[in-house]
N, C-alpha and C positions, 0 to 999 in steps of 0.2 A: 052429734052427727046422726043422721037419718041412718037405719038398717040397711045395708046394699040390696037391694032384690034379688033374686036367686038366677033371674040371669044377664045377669048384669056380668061384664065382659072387659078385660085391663082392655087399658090403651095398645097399642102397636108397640111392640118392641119387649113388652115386659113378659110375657110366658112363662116357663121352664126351662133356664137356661142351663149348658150344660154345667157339672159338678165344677170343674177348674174355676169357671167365671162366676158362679154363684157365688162363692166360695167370698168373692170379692165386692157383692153386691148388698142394699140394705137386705138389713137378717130377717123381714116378713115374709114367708113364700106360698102362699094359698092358691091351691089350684078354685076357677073360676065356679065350679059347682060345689064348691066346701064352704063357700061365704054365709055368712048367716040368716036366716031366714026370721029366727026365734031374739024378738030384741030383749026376751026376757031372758037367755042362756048364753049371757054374754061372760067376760073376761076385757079388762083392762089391761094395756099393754102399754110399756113404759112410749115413750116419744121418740121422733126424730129419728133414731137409729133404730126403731122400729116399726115403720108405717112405711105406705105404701107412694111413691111417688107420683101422686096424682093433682093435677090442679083441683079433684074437688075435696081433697081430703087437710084440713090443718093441721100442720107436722108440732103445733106446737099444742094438742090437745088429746088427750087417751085417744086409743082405736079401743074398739067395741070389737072381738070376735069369738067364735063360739069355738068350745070345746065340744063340741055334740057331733062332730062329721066321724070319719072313718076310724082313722089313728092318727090322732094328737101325738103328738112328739115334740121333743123338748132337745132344741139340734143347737149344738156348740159351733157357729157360722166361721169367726177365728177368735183370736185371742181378746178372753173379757167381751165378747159380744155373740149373747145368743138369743134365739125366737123359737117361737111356737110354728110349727110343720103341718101341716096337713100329710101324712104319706098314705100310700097305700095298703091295705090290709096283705100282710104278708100272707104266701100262700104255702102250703104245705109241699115240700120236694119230695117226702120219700113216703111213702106206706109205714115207717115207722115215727115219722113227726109229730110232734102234736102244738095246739096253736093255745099260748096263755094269754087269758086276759090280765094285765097286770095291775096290781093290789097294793103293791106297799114295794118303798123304794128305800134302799141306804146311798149315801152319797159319802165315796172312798176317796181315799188322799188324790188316787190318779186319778178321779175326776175333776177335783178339781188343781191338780196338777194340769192337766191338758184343758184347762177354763182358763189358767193364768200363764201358762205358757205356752201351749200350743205343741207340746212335745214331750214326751217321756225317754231320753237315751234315742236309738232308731227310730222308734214310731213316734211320726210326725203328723198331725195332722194336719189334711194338705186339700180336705175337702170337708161339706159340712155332715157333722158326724154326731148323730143322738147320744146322750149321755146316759152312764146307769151302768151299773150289771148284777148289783144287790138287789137283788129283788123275789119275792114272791105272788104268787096269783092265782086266777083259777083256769081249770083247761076248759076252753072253749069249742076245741074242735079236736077231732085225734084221727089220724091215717086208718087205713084197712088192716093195719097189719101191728095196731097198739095192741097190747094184749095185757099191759100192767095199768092203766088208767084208761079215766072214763070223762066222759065231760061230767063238769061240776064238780072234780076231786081238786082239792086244793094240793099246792106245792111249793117247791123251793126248787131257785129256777139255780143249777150248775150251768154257766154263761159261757163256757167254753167249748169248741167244740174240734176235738184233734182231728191227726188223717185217718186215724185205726190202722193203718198200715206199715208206720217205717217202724225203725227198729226201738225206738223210745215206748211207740205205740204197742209191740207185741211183748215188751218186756216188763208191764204194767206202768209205766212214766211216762201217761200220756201228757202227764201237765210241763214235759219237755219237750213237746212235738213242736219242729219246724214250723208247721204247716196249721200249727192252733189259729182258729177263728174264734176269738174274746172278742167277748160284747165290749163297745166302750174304748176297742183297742184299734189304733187306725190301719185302714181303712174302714173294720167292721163296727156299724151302728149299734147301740145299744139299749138298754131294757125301761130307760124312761120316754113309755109312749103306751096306748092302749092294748096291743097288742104283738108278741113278741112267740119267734117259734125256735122249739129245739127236737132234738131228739128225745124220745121217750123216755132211755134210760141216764138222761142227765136234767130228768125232772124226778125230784125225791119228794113221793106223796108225805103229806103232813098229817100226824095224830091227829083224833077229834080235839087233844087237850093241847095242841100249840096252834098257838094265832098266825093271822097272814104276818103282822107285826114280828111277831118271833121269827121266819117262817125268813123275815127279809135279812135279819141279821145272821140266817145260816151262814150266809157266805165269807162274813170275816169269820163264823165261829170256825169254819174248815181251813180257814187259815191258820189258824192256834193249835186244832187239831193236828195239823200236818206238822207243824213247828214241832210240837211236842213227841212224835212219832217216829220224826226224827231225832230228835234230844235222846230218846228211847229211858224217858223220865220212867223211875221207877220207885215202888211205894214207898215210904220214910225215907223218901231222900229229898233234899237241899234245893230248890231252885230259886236263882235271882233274875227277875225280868227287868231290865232298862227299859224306859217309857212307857207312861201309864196312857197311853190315847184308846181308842178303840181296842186296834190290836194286841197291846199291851195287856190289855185289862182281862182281854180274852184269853190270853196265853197264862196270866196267874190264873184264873177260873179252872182250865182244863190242865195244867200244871194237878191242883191240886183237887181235880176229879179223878186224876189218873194215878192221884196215892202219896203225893207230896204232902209234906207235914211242917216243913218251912216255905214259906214264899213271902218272898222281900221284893216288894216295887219298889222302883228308885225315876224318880222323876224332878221338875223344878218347881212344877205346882203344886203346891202342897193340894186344893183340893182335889185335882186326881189322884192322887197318894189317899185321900180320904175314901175318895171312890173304891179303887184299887181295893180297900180294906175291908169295905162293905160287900164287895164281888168274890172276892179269896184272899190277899193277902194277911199274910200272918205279923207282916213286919214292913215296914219303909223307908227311906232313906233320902233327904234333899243334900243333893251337894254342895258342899262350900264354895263361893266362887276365887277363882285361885287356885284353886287347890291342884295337884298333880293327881294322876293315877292313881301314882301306888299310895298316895295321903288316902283317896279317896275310898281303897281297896281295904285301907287300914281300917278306917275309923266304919267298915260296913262290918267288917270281922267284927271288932268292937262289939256293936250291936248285936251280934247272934254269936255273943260269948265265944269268940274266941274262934269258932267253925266254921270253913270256907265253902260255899255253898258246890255241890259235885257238877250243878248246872247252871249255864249263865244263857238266858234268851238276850240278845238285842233287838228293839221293835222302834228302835228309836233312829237310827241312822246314824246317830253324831259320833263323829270321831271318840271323842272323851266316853262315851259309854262304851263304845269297842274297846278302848284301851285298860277303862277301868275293870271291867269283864274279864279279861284276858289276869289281871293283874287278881283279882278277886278269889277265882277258880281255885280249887283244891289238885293238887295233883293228879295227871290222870281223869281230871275233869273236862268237860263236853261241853262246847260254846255251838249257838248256833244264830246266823245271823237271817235277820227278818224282816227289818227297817230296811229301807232305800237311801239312801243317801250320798254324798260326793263320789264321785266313781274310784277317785284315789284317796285313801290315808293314808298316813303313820300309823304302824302297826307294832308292836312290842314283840319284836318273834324273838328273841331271845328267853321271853320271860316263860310266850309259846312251845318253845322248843326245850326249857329244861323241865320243865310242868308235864312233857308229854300230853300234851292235849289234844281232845280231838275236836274240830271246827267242820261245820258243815253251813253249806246255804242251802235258804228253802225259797220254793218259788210256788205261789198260790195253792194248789192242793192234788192230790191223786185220790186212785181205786181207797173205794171205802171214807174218805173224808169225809163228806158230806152226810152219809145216810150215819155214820159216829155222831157228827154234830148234831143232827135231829135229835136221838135217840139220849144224848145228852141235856138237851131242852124236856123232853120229853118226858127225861127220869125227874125233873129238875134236882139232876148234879149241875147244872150250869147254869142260873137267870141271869139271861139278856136281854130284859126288859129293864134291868138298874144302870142299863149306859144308855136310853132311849129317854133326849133330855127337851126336843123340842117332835112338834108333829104338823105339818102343813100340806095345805092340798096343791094338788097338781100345778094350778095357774098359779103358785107363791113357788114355784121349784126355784127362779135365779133369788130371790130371795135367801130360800133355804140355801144357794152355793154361796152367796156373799158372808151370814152368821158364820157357815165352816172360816171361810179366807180369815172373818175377824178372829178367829179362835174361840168363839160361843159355842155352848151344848158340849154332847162326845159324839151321840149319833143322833142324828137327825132324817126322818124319816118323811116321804113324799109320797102323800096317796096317786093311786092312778088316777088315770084322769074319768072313771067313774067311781070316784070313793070319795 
């Protein structure tokens, strides 16, 4: 197909239609002045359910369009069907903003949770919504009123953004605000696109010595962080993590930065168990299938001679890993759960309730998480380069989402769309 001219104009009817109806329409939406000029700065787009509805274009042959306009954005249209955006360059709201250009991407269970299903619990998405929120970059532009960065400082982008106001907000738990605006969370867009704006003080500048690469995986690293924070893991003591996936892997890492001397991953793949072992694990365990809880609780004692670990993480979700956790614990021992998964199980609260145990949920991260996680990469107490299994550029991002769906890689990384 011949390069569109640059002003070259849709047919009647097709424009910018509002959010509800787009929502519903084919996934290409390129405003009329973003079409490509350069047939050498092109990008291949899959067919049919991504091209434009035009008698001159053939639905049954790539489209040619450029990633060289404004910001490129990578927008989840509805379920299992997303395209390439043209948006506008975001603009700074406060004197304290500042604008990233983005660098490097990780791609999180809820993304693609909300790729294959179109919903997470409440948040539904109900219009077309950029994906991402791992991510790191460089600042591009910064308000009048930035005073801790500069353009060209690299960062790690905390994707959240509370009220500062209610009472979650003044009592340092911002990461329970009502009124949190997450990237990647619907209605709000998120961080895979060229450029993306926060507040200054939920950009954590990056050491000369960690990469944008490192830089992207801060974000589950404050997840582990927070896990672990809450666990209130403390040195020569015991910790068992259920599911070795990202999260997983992370929370033995920082488990055993923060002074742990046992760490047992327990998972069904043995080579994440493998992983697991090369990141911190001390110890691992594949479950029988059949097996009961408290079988399972047994034969993990077993293994670490006889001693019931003081900490149990769940990063797994599944029922049988809550149960056997709960069954595992040493008295007086401290479960914390971190997976997502069924909204209702069976729970063992008797086993619960004579163990004295304490149980706590974590939800993404608070005050200090993030600049701990740096500072962790940074010491290397923690490499989060050993879960970093594939690397693709911007225009392979559905790509890089379908590898997650089949269960390929652990983390999988998306340059911006100028890297």
């Amino acid at each position: 197909m011949d390069s569109p001219k640059a002003d070259m104009r849709p047919p009647r009817g097709w424009g910018i239609a509002p959010l509800t109806e787009r929502f519903a329409r084919p996934a290409l939406f390129i405003k009329a002045s973003s079409l490509p000029v350069n047939p050498d700065a092109v990008l291949l787009l899959q067919t049919k359910s991504h091209c434009f509805r035009s008698p001159r274009i053939n639905c049954n042959s790539p489209i040619k369009m450029t990633l060289t306009g404004e910001n490129p954005s990578f927008v989840l249209q509805k379920v299992n069907e997303v395209s390439f955006e043209e948006r506008p360059i975001p603009a700074l709201s406060s004197p304290k903003d500042v604008r990233i250009e983005i660098k490097q991407t990780g791609i999180c269970g809820s993304d693609v949770h909300y790729y294959t299903h179109g919903a997470i619990g409440s948040f539904i998405v109900k219009s077309p919504m950029v994906l991402g929120h791992e991510s790191a970059g460089v600042v591009a532009e910064v308000g009048s009123g930035v005073t801790s960065l500069k353009v060209g400082d690299r960062v790690a982008l905390e994707p959240g953004i509370p009220c500062r106001y209610c009472d979650h907000c003044k009592a340092g738990q911002y990461n329970l605000c009502a009124d949190m605006k997450f990237a990647a969370t619907p209605p709000y867009d998120g961080t895979l696109c060229r450029y993306y704006v926060l507040p200054e003080d939920f950009c954590v500048k990056l050491p000369d010595t960690v990469s944008l690469e490192e830089g992207a995986l801060v974000e589950p690293l404050s997840v582990a962080v927070h896990v672990s924070k809450l666990a209130k893991i403390t040195p020569g003591s015991s910790v068992i993590v259920f599911g070795a996936g990202p999260v997983g892997l992370l929370c033995c890492a920082v488990a055993k930065a923060f002074g742990a001397t046992t760490v047992t991953a327990v998972d069904l793949v043995q080579s994440r168990l493998d992983l697991a072992k090369e990141v911190a694990a001390t110890h691992s365990f594949v479950p029988t299938k059949g097996d009961s809880a408290a079988e399972s609780a047994a034969k993990i004692k077993e293994l670490l001679d006889g001693k019931a670990p003081q900490f149990a993480i769940d990063a797994s979700g599944a029922a049988a890993s809550v149960n056997t956790a709960i069954h595992v614990l040493a008295q007086g021992g401290t479960y914390v759960q971190a997976g997502m998964g069924a909204p209702e199980i069976t729970f063992p609260i008797a086993e619960f309730t004579f163990k004295e145990l304490t149980a706590r949920g974590s939800f993404r991260y608070g005050p200090g998480d993030y600049q701990l996680a740096v500072e962790l990469v940074a010491s290397g107490m923690v490499d989060v380069k050993k879960l970093i299994t594939h690397r693709v550029k911007f225009e392979e991002a559905e790509e890089a989402f379908k590898l997650v769906i089949k269960g390929q890689g652990v983390k999988i990384l998306i340059g911006g769309p100028s890297v």
